[in-house]
C-alpha positions in Angstrom: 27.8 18.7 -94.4 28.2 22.2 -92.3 24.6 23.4 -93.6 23.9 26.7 -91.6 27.9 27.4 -91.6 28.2 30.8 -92.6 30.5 31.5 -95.4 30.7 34.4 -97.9 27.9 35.4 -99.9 25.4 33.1 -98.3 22.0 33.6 -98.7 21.0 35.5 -95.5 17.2 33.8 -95.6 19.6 30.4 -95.5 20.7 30.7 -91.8 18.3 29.2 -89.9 16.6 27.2 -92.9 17.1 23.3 -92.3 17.7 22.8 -96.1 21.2 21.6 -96.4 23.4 24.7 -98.7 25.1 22.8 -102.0 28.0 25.4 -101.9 28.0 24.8 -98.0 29.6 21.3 -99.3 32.9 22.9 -101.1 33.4 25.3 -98.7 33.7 22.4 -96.2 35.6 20.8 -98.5 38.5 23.9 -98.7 38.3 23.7 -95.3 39.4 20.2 -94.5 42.2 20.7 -97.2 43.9 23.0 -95.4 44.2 20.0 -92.5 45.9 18.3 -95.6 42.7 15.7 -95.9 41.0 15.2 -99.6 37.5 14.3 -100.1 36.5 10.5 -100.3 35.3 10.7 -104.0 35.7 13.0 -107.0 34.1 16.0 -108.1 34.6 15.4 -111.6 31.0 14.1 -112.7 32.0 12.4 -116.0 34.9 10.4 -113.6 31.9 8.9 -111.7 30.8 6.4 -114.6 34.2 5.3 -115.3 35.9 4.6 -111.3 31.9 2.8 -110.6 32.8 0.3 -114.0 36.0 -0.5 -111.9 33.6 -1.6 -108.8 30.9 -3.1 -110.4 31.0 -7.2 -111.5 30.5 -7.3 -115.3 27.2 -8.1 -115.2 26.5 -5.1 -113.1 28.0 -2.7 -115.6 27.1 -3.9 -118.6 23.5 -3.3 -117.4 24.1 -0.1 -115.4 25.8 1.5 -118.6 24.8 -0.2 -121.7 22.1 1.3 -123.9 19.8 0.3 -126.7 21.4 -1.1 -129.5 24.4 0.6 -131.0 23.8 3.5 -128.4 22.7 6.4 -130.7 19.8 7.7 -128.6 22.2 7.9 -125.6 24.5 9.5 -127.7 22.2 12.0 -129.0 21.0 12.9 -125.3 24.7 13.8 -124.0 25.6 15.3 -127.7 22.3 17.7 -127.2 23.5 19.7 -124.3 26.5 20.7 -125.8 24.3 22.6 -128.9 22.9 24.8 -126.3 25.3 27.5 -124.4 24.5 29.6 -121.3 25.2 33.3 -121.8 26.4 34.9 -119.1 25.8 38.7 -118.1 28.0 40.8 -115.9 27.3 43.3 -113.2 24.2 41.2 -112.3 23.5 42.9 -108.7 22.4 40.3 -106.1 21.7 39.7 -102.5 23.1 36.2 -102.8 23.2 33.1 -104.1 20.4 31.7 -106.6 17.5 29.9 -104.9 16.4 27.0 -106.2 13.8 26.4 -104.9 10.8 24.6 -106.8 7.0 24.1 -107.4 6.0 20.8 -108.9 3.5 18.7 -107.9 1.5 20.8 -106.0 4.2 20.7 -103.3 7.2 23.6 -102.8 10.3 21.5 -102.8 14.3 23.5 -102.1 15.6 22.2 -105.2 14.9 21.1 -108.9 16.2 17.3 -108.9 14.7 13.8 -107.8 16.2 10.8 -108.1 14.8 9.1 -111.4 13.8 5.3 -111.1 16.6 3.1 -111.3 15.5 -0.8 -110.7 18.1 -3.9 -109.0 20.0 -1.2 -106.7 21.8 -4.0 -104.7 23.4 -5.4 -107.9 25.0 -2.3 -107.3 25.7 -1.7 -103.4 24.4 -4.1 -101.0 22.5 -1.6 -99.3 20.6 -0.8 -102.8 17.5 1.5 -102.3 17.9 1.8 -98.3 21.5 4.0 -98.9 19.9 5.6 -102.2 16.1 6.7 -100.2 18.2 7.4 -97.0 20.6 10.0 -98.7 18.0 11.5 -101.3 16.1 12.1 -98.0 18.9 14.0 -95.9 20.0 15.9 -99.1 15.7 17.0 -99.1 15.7 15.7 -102.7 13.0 13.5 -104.0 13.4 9.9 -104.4 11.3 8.0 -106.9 11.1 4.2 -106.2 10.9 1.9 -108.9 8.6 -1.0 -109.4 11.6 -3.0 -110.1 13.5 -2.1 -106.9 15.8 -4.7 -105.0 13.8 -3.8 -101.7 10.0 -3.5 -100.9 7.9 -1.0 -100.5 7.8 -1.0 -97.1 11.2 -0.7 -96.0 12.1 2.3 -98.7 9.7 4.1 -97.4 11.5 3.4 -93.7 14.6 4.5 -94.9 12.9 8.0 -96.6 11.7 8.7 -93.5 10.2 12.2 -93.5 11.5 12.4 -96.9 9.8 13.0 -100.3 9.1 9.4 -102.1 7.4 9.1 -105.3 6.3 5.5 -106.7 6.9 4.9 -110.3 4.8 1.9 -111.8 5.8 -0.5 -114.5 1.8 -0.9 -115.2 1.0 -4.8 -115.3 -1.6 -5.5 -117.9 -5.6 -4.9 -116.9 -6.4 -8.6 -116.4 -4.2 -8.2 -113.5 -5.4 -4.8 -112.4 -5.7 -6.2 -108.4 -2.4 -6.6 -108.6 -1.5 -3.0 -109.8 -4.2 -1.5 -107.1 -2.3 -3.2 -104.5 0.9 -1.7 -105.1 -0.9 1.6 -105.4 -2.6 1.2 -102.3 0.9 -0.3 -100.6 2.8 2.9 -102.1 0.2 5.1 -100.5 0.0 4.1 -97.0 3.7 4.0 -96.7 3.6 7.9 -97.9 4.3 8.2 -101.1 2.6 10.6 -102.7 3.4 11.1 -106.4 2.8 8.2 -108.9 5.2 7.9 -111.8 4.1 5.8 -114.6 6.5 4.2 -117.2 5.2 4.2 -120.3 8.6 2.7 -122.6 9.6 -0.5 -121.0 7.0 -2.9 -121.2 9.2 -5.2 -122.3 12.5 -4.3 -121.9 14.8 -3.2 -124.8 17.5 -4.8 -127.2 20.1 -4.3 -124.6 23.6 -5.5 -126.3 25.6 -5.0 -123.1 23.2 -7.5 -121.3 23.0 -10.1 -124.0 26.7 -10.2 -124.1 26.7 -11.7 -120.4 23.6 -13.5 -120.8 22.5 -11.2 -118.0 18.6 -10.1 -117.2 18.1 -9.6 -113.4 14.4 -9.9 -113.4 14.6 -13.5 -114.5 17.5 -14.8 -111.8 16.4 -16.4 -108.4 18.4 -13.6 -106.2 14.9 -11.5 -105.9 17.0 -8.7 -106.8 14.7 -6.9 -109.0 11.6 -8.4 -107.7 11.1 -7.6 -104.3 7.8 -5.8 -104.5 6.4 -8.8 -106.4 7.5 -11.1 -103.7 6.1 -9.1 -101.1 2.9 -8.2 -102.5 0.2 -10.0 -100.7 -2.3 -10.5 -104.1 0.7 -11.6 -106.1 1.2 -14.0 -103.4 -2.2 -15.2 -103.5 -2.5 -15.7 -107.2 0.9 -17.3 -107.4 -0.5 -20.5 -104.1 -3.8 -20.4 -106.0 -2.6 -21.1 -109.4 0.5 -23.2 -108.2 -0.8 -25.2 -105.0 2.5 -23.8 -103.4 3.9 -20.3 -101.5 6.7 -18.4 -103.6 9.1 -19.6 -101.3 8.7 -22.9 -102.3 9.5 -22.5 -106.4 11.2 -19.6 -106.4 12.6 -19.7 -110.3 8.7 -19.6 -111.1 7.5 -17.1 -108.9 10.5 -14.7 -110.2 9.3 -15.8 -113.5 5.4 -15.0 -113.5 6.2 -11.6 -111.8 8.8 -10.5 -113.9 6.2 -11.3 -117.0 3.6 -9.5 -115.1 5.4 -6.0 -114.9 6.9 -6.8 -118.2 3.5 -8.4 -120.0 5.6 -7.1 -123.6 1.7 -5.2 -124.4 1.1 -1.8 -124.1 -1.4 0.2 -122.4 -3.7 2.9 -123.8 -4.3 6.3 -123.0 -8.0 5.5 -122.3 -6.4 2.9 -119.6 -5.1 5.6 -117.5 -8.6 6.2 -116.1 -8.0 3.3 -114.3 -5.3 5.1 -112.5 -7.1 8.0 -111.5 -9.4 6.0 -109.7 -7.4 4.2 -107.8 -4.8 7.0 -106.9 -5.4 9.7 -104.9 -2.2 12.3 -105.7 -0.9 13.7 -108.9 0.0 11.1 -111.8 2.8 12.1 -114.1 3.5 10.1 -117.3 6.9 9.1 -118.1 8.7 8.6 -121.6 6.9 11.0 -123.6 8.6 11.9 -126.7 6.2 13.9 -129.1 4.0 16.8 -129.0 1.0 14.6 -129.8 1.7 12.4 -127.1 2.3 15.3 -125.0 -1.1 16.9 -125.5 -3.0 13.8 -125.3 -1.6 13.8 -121.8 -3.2 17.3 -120.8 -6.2 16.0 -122.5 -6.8 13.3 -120.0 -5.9 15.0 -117.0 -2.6 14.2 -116.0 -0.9 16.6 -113.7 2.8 16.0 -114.9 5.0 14.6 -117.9 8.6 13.3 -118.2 10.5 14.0 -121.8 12.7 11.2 -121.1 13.6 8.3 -123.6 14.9 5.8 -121.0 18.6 7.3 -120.9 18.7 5.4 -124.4 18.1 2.6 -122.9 15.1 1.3 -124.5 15.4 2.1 -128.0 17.9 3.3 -130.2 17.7 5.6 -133.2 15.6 7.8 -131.2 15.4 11.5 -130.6 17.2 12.7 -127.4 15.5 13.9 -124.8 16.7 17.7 -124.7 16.4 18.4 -128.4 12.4 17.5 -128.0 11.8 19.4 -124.9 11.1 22.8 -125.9 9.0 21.9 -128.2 7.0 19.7 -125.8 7.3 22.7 -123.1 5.8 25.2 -125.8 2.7 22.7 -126.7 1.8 21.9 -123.1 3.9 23.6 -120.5 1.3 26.3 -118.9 -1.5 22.9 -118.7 0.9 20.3 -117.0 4.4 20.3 -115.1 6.8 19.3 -117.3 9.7 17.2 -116.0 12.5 16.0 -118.1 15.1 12.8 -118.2 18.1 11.4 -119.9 21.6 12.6 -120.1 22.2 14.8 -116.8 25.6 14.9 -115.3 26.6 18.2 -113.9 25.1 20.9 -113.1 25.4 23.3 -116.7 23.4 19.9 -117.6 20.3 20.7 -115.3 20.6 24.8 -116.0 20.0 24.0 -119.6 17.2 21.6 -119.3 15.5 23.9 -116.6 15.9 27.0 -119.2 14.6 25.4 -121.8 11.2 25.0 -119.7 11.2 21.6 -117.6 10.2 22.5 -113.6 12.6 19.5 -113.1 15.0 17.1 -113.9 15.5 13.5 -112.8 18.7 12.1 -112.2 19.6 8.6 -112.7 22.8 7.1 -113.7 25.1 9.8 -111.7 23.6 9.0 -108.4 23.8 5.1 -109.1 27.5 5.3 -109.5 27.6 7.3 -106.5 26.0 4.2 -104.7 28.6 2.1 -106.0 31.7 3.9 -104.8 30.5 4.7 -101.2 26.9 3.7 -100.3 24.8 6.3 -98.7 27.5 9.1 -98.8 28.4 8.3 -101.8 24.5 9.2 -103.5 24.7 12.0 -101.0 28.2 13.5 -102.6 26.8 13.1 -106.0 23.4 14.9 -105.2 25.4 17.9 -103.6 28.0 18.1 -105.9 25.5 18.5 -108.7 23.4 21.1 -106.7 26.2 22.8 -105.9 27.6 23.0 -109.2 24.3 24.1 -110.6 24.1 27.1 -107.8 27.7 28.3 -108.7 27.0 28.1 -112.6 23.7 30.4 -112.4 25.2 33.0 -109.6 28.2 33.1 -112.2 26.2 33.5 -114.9 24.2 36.7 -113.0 21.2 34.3 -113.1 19.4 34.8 -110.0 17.2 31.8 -109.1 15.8 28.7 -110.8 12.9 30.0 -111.4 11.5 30.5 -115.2 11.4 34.8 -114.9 15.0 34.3 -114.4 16.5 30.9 -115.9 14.5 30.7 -119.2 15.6 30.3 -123.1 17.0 34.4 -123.1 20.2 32.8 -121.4 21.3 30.3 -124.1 22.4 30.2 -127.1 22.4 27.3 -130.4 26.4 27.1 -130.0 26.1 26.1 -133.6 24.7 30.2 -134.5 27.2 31.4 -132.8 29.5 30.7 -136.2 
């Protein structure tokens, strides 16, 4: 990616900035056409699902697309974007294209995505969470690691390098609360800095796509979705204390007793996030939150962030979607917390609507996962800049000037459904 080549319309405080340019990427693109070469994947984001399913085993894509039960709530999340429309206004005068730039988390980051939590990434690619940290890394997005991940702790954070890594914690019961302060205290000294808690899959959902292939990859001996478990030394210790053996030794069990312990099927309590805040020094942000109430018991114990997100549908069906929820959410609590949002992104409009409607960020999942099954690294790299770049063109063609809220707020959209 040309990143500091200059091309029409560039932002002039983007020359010498080490950020890489999203509409750097197409102009690149244009300019290896005209040597008669095409790019190695598509542009077209909603062609990313379908060309992955033709990579992927059945296994894989039955659990990489299916949702909860008959789908609705995934449904719902794609169907919600398309009630809202962006206005656009003419004879905007600007110095250039729209910064998007963003302040969340205490920290000044160049753009308004991270990579959501997406467990088992070598079912996917071989290379699993090395190729996704290492691209979300050179692309100076955000990569959030999840407890379930195909890869430890350890080596994702080798791969991120100087890049920005949250940790996002499937929250093992209290009896067991040594075992959750050592992957907080793992995540921490290998630099992550942000700490994501799930709060809708402790026990995982009725997922038809997975029952149809008999397929649950925390349960299978491959250690693909429970590498930090393995690795963890006081899961270790447990696991030769209560067994009189090492993991390596019984295998189906140790999978087993980890997968029950970051999937106990109990819920924790608000009251139980205490916990957290004593044992993690960096901002916690609560993930799945659905309601208002929920939302402002958050600000009431001191969180610093939220994430409307319902799973991508994947935990329960019949639900709300995610958008549709959001303002309300960002009108109860959005000046007390930062307000992140999930499920359903796939192009850029897709982020400019959720950001308007008052999230400081969106997480994207599935998109970038289909991106590491057709090419790897470079192929969550494409995905990450095509979507950034796409979001860039559709505010600077919509005379929106930056990502910011004075500029992209709820006065550029429209209910498509007033409109007639």
């Amino acid at each position: 990616m040309a990143s500091n080549q200059h091309h029409p319309g560039k932002r002039p405080d983007m020359e010498n900035n080490a950020d890489p340019d999203p509409i750097a990427y197409e102009t690149d693109v244009y300019q290896k056409g005209l040597k008669y070469q095409r790019p190695p994947f598509t542009f077209k984001p909603l062609d990313w699902e379908h060309l992955a399913g033709e990579r992927m085993s059945a296994d894989s894509y039955g659990y990489v697309i299916g949702s909860a039960g008959s789908g609705e709530t995934a449904r719902k999340n794609r169907a919600a974007f398309e009630r809202w429309s962006i206005v656009p206004r003419r004879l905007v005068k600007t110095d250039g294209f729209p910064d998007l730039s963003v302040s969340v988390l205490g920290q000044k980051l160049p753009f308004p995505i991270a990579c959501a939590p997406v467990g088992v990434q070598k079912i996917m690619n071989p290379d699993g969470e090395v190729a996704a940290a290492a691209a979300a890394a050179k692309e100076h997005v955000p990569f959030i690691m999840s407890t379930a991940s195909s890869t430890s702790i350890e080596d994702v954070a080798k791969a991120s390098g100087d890049g920005t890594r949250w940790f996002q914690l499937y929250w093992p019961l209290n009896e067991h609360n040594d075992i959750t302060i050592s992957m907080l205290d793992r995540a921490k000294k290998a630099g992550f800095t942000a700490l994501f808690v799930t709060l809708d899959t402790y026990i995982l959902g009725w997922r038809p796509s997975d029952m149809d292939n008999g397929y649950n990859p925390f349960l299978r001996s491959d250690q693909v979705g429970v590498a930090i478990g393995l690795t963890d030394p006081v899961f270790r210790s447990h696991f030769k204390q209560k067994h009189g053996k090492e993991i390596e030794e019984d295998m189906n069990a140790a999978v087993a007793e980890w997968t029950r312990t970051v999937f106990p099927g109990r819920s924790h309590s608000f009251e139980d996030v205490k916990f957290l805040q004593e044992h993690w020094k960096g901002p916690i942000v609560l993930k799945g939150i659905q309601s208002v109430e929920d939302a402002k018991t958050c600000v009431e114990i001191g969180v610093q962030g939220i994430v409307v997100s319902n799973h991508g549908g994947r935990q329960s069906d019949g639900g709300n979607s995610s958008l549709g929820v959001l303002p309300r959410i960002v009108d109860a609590v959005g000046d007390k917390l930062d307000v992140l949002f999930d499920s359903g992104i796939r192009c850029g409009a897709d982020i400019a609507k959720a950001l308007a409607l008052g999230a400081k960020m969106c997480l994207v999942g599935r998109p970038y996962i289909y991106g590491l099954v057709l090419g790897g690294e470079g192929g969550v790299s494409h995905v990450l800049k095509s979507l950034l770049g796409d979001l860039e063109l559709t505010l600077h063609l919509a005379g929106i000037r930056s990502s910011l809220p004075e500029h992209l707020n709820r006065s550029v959209l429209v209910k498509e459904d007033d409109l007639f």
